[in-house]
TIMI-544103 format. One record per residue (C-alpha): x, y, z; residue number from 1. Coordinates in pm, 1 decimal, m for minus. Each point is the difference from the previous one (the first is absolute). Layout:
! residues N
<rec><X>X</X><Y>Y</Y><Z>Z</Z><pos>NUM</pos></rec>
...
! end
This chain:
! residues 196
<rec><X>0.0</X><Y>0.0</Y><Z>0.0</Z><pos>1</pos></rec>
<rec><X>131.2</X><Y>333.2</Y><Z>m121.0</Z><pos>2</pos></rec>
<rec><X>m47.6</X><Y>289.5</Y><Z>239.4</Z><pos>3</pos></rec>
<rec><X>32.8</X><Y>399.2</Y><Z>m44.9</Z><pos>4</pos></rec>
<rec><X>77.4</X><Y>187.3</Y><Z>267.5</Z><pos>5</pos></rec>
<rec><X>m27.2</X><Y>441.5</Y><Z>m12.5</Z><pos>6</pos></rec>
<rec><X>m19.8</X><Y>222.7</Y><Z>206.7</Z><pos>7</pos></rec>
<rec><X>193.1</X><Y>342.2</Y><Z>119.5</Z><pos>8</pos></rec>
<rec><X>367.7</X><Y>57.8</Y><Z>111.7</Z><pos>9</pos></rec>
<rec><X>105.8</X><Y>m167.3</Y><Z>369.1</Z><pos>10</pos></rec>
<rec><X>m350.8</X><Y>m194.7</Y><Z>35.3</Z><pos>11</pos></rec>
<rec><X>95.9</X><Y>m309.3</Y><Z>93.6</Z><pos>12</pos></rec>
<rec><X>21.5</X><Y>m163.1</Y><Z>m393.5</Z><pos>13</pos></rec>
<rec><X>316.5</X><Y>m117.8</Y><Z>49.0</Z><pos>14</pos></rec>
<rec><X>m42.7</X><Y>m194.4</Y><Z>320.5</Z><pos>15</pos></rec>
<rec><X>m348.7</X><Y>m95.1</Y><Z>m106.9</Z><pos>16</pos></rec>
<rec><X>151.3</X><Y>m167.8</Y><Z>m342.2</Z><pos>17</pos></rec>
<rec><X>277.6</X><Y>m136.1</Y><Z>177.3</Z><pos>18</pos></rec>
<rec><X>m252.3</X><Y>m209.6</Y><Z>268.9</Z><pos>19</pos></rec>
<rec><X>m238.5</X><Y>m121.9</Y><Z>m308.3</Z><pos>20</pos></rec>
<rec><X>313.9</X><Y>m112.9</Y><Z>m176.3</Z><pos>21</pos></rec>
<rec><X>135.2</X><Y>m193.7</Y><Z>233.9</Z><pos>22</pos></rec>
<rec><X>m279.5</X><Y>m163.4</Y><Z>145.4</Z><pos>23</pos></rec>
<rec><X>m105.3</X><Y>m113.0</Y><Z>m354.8</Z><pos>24</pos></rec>
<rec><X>354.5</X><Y>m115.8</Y><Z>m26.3</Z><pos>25</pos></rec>
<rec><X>m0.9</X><Y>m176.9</Y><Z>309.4</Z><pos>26</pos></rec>
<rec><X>m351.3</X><Y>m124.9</Y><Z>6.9</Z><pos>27</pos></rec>
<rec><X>46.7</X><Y>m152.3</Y><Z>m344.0</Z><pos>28</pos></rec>
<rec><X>388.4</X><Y>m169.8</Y><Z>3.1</Z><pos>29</pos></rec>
<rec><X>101.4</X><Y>229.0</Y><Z>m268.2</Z><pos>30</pos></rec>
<rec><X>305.6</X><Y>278.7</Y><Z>m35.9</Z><pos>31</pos></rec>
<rec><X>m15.9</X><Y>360.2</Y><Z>66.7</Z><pos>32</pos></rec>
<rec><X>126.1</X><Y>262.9</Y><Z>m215.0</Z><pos>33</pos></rec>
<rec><X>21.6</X><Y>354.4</Y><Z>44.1</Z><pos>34</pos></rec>
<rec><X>25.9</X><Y>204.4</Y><Z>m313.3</Z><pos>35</pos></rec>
<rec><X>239.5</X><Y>303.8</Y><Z>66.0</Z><pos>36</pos></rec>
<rec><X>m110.3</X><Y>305.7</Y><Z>m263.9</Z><pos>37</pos></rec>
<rec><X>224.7</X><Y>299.2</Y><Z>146.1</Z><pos>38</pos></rec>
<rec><X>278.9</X><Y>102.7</Y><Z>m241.7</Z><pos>39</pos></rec>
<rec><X>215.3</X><Y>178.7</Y><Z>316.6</Z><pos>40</pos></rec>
<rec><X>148.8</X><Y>352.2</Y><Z>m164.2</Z><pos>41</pos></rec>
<rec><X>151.3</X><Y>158.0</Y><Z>310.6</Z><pos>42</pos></rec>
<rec><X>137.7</X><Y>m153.4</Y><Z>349.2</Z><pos>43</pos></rec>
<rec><X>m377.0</X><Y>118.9</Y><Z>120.3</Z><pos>44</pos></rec>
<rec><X>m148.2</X><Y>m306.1</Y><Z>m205.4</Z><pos>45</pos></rec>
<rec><X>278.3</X><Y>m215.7</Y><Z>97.0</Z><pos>46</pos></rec>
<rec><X>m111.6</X><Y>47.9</Y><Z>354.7</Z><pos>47</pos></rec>
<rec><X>m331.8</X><Y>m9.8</Y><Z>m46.2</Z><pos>48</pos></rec>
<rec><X>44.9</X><Y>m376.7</Y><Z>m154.8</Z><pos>49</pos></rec>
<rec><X>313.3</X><Y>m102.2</Y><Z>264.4</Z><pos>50</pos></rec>
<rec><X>m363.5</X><Y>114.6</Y><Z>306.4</Z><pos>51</pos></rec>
<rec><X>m240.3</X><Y>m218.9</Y><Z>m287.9</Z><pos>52</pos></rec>
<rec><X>262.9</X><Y>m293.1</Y><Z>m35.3</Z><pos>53</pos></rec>
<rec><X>26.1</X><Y>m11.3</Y><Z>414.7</Z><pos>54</pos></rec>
<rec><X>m354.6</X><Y>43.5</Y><Z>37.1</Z><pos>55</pos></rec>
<rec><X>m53.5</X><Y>m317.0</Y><Z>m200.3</Z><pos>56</pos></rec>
<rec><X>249.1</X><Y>m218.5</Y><Z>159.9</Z><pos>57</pos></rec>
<rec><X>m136.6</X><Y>m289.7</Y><Z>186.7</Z><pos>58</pos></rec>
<rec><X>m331.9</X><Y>m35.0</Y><Z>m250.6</Z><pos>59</pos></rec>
<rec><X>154.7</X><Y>m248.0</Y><Z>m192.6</Z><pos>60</pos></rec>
<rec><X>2.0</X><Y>211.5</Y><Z>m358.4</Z><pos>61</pos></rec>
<rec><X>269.6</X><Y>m67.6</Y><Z>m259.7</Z><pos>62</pos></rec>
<rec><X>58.1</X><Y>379.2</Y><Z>m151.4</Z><pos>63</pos></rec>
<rec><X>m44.9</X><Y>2.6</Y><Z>m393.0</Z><pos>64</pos></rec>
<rec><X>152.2</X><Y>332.2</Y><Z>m141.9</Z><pos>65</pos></rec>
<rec><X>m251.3</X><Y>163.0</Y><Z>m288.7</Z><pos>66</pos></rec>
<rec><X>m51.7</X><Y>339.8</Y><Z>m27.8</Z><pos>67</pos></rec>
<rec><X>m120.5</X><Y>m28.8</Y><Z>m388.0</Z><pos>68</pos></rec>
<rec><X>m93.3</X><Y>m249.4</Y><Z>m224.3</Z><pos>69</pos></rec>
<rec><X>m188.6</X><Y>m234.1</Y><Z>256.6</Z><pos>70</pos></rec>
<rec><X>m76.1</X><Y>m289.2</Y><Z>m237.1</Z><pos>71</pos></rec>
<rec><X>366.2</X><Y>m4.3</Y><Z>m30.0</Z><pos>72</pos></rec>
<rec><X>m59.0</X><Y>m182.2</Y><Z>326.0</Z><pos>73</pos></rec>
<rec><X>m165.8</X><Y>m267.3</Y><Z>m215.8</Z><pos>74</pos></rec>
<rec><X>279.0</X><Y>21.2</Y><Z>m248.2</Z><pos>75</pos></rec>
<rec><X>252.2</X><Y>m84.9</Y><Z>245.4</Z><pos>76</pos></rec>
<rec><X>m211.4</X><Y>m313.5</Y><Z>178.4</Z><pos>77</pos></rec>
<rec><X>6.1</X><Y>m161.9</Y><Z>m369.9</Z><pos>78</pos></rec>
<rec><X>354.4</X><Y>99.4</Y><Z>m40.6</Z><pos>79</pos></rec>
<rec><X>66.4</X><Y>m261.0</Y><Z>310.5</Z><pos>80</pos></rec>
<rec><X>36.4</X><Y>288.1</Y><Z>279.9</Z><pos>81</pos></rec>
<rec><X>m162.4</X><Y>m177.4</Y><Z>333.5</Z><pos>82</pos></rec>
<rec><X>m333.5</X><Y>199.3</Y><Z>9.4</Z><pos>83</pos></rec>
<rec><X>m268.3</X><Y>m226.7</Y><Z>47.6</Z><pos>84</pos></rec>
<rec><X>m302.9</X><Y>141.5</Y><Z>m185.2</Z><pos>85</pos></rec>
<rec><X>m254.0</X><Y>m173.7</Y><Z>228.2</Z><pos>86</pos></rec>
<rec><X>113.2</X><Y>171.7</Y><Z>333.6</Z><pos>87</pos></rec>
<rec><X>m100.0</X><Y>334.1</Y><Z>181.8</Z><pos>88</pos></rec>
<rec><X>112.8</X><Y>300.4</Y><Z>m186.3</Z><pos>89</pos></rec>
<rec><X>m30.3</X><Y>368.8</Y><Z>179.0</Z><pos>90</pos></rec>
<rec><X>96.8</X><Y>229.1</Y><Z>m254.7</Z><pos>91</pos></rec>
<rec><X>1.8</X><Y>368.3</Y><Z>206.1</Z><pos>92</pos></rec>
<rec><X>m33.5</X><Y>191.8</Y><Z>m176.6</Z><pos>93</pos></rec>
<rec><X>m183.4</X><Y>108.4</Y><Z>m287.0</Z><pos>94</pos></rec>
<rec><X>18.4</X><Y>360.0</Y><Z>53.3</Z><pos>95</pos></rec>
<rec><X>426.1</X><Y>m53.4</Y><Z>m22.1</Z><pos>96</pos></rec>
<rec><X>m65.6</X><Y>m242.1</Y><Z>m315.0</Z><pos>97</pos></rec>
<rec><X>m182.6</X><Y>211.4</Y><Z>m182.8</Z><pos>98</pos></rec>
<rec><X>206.4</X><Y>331.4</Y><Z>107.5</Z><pos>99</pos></rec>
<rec><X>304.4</X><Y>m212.8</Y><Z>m172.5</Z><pos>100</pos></rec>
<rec><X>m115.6</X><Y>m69.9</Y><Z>m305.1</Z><pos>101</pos></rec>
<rec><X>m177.4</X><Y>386.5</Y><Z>m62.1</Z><pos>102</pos></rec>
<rec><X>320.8</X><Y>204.1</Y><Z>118.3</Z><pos>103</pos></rec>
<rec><X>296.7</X><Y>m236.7</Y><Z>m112.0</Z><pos>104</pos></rec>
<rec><X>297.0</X><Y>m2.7</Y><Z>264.6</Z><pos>105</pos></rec>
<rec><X>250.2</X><Y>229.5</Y><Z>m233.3</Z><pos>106</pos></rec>
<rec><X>m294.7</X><Y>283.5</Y><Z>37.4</Z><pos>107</pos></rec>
<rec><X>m74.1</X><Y>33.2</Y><Z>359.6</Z><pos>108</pos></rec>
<rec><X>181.1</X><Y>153.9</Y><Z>311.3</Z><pos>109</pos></rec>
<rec><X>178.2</X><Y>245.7</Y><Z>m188.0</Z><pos>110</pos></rec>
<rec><X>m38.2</X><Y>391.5</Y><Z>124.4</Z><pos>111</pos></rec>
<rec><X>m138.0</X><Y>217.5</Y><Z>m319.9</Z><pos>112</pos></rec>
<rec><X>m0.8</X><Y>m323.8</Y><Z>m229.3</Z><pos>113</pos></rec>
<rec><X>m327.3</X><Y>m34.1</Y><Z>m217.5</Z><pos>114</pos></rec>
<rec><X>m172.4</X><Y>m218.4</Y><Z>96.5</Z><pos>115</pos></rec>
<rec><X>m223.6</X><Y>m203.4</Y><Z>m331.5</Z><pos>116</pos></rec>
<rec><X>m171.4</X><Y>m331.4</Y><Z>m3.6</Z><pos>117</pos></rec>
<rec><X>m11.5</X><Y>m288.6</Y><Z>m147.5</Z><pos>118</pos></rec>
<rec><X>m355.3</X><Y>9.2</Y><Z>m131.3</Z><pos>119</pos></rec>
<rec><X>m51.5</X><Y>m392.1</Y><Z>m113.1</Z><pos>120</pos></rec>
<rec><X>65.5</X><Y>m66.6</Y><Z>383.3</Z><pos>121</pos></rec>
<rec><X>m345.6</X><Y>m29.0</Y><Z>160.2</Z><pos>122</pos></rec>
<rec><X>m111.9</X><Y>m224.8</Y><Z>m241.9</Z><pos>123</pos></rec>
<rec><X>311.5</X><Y>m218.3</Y><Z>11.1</Z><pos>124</pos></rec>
<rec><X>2.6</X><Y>m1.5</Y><Z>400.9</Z><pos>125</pos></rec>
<rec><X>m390.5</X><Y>m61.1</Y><Z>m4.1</Z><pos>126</pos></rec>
<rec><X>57.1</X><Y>m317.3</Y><Z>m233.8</Z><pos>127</pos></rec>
<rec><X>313.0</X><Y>m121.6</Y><Z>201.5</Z><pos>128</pos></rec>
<rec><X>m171.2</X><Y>48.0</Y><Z>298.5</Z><pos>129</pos></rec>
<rec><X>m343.4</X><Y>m274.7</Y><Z>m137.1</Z><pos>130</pos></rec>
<rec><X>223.6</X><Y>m223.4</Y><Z>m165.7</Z><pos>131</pos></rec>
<rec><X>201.3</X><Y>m21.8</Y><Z>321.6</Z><pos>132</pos></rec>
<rec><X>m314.1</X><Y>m62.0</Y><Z>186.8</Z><pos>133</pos></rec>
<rec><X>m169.6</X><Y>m249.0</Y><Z>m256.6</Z><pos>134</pos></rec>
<rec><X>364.5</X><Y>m170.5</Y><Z>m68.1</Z><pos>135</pos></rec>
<rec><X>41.6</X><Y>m67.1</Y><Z>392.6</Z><pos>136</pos></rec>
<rec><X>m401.4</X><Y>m101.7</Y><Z>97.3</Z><pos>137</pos></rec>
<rec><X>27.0</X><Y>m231.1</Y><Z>m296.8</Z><pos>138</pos></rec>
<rec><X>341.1</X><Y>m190.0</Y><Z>145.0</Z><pos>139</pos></rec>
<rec><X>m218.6</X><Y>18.2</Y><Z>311.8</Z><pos>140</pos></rec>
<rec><X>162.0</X><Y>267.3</Y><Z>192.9</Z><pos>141</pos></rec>
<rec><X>m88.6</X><Y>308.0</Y><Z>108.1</Z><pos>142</pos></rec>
<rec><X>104.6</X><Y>383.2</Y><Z>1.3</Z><pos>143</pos></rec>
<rec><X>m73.5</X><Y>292.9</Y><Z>245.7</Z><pos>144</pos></rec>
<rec><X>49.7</X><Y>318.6</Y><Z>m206.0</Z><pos>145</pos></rec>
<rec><X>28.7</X><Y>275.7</Y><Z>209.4</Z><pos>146</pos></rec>
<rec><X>m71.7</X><Y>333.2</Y><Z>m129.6</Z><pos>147</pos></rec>
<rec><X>m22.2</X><Y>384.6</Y><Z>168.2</Z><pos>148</pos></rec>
<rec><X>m357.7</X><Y>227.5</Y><Z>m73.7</Z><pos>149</pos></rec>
<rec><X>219.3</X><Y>287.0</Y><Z>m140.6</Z><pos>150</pos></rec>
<rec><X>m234.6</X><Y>109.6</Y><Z>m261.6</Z><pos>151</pos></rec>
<rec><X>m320.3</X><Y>83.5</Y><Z>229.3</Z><pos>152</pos></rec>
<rec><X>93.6</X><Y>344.5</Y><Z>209.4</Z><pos>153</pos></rec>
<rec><X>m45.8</X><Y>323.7</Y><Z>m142.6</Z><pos>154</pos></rec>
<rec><X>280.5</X><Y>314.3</Y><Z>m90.7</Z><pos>155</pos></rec>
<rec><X>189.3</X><Y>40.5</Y><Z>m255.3</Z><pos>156</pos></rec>
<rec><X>284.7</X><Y>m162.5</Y><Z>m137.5</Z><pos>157</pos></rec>
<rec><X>254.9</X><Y>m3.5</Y><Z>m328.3</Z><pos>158</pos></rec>
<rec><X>m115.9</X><Y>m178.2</Y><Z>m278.7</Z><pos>159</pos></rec>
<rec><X>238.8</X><Y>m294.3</Y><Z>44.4</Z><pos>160</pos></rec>
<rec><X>m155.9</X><Y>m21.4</Y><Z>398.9</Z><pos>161</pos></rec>
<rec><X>m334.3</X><Y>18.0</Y><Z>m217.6</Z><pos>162</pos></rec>
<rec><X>82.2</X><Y>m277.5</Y><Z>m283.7</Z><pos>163</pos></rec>
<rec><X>155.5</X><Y>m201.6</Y><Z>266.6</Z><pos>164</pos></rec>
<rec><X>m315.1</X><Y>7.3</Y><Z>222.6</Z><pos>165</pos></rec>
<rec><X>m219.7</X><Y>m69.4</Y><Z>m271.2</Z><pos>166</pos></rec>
<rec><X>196.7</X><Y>m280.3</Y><Z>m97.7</Z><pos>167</pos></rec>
<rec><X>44.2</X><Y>m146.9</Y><Z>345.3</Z><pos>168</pos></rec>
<rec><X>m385.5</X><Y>20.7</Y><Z>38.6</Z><pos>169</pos></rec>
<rec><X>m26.4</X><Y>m206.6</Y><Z>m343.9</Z><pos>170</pos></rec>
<rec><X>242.1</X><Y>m258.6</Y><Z>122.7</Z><pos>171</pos></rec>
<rec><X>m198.6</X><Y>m41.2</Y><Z>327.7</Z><pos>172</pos></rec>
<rec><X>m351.5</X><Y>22.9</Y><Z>m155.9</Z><pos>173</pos></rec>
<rec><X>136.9</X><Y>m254.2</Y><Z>m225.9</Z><pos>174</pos></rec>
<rec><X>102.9</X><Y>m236.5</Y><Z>275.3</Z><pos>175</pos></rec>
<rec><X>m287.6</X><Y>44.5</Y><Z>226.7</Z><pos>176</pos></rec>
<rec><X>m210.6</X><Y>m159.9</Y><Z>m269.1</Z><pos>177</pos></rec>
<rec><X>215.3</X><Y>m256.4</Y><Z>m67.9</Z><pos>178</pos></rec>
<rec><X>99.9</X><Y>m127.6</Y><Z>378.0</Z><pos>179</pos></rec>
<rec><X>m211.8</X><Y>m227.2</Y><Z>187.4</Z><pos>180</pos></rec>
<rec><X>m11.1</X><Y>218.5</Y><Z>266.2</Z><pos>181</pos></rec>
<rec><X>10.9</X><Y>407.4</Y><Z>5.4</Z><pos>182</pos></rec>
<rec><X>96.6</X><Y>133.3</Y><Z>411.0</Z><pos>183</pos></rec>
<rec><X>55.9</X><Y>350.4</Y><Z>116.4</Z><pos>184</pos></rec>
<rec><X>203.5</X><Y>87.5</Y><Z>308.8</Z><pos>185</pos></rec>
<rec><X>m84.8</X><Y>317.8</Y><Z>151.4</Z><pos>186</pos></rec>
<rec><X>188.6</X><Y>111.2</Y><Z>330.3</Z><pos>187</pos></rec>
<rec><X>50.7</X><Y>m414.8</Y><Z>70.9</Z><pos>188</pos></rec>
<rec><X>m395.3</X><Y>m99.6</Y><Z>m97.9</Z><pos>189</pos></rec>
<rec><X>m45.7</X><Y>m245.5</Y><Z>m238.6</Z><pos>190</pos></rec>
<rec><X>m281.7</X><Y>123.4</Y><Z>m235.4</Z><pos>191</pos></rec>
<rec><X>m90.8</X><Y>m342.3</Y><Z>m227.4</Z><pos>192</pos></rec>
<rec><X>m135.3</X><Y>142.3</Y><Z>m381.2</Z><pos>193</pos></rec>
<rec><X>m0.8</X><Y>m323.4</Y><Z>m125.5</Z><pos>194</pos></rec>
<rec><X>14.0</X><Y>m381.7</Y><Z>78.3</Z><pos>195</pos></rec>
<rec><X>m71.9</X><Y>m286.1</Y><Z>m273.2</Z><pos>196</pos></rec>
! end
């Protein structure tokens, strides 16, 4: 069963995702992966995923590294890498994925550099992101995409910040219809949308 998980900055996603995982993991004898998205650019983001990595340790996740591309995941299971395809995948997050892909690593970070897109990526990242989901459920595993709900406050922002919301809100309408089961976490409460 393939669950999507929203909801806003420092909600309790994380933890939430991490729980389901494992327990599904557990519960059913099968591995648990944790998809890291986050492309560090400074020694911020390296700390940031040295607090994620410790945070982790002792759940029993082995770390796969992909920030784009993630049916390259798929790629590299045929290719004879030891991913199991029917085991517990927690990819977290979408919001980093899809960030990737739009503003490619050579573009961001820089003071007074332009910043463009890459405008095939929200369709790309929206079809990665299904056949991920349909490629795993059918070698009977299952995937906990965890995204953040960017895209509904108000203000004003750059275009990018604007094509990037719009495309994150794509990705995640996208993979609330496809997902078994659709939860929001708001300030630690679990809000169900959908259950099949």
């Amino acid at each position: 069963m393939n669950t999507f998980i929203s909801g806003g900055c420092k909600n309790g996603k994380s933890y939430y995702a991490q729980r389901l995982a494992q327990d599904t993991a557990v519960g059913e004898g099968r591995p648990l992966y944790y998809i890291a998205t986050m492309i560090p650019r400074d020694e911020e983001d390296q700390a940031r995923i040295r607090r994620h990595l410790a945070e982790r340790e002792g759940w029993g996740f082995e770390t796969i590294e992909q920030g784009v591309n993630l049916t390259g995941i798929l790629d590299r299971a045929k290719a004879g890498e030891d991913i199991d395809l029917g085991g517990v995948f927690l990819l977290d997050s979408v919001t980093a994925i899809t960030e990737n892909e739009m503003f490619p690593r050579t573009l961001k970070g820089n003071a007074g550099e332009e910043i463009t897109t890459d405008p095939a990526a929200p369709e790309r990242v929206k079809e990665d992101m299904l056949a991920f989901g349909k490629a795993i459920a059918e070698a009977g595993g299952s995937v906990v995409f965890v995204s953040d709900g960017i895209y509904g406050d108000g203000g004003e922002y750059s275009e990018s910040t604007e094509e990037y919301r719009k495309a994150l809100a794509g990705v995640d309408l996208a993979l609330a219809k496809a997902c078994d089961r659709v939860v929001e976490i708001a300030y630690g409460t679990e809000e169900i949308w959908k259950e099949r």
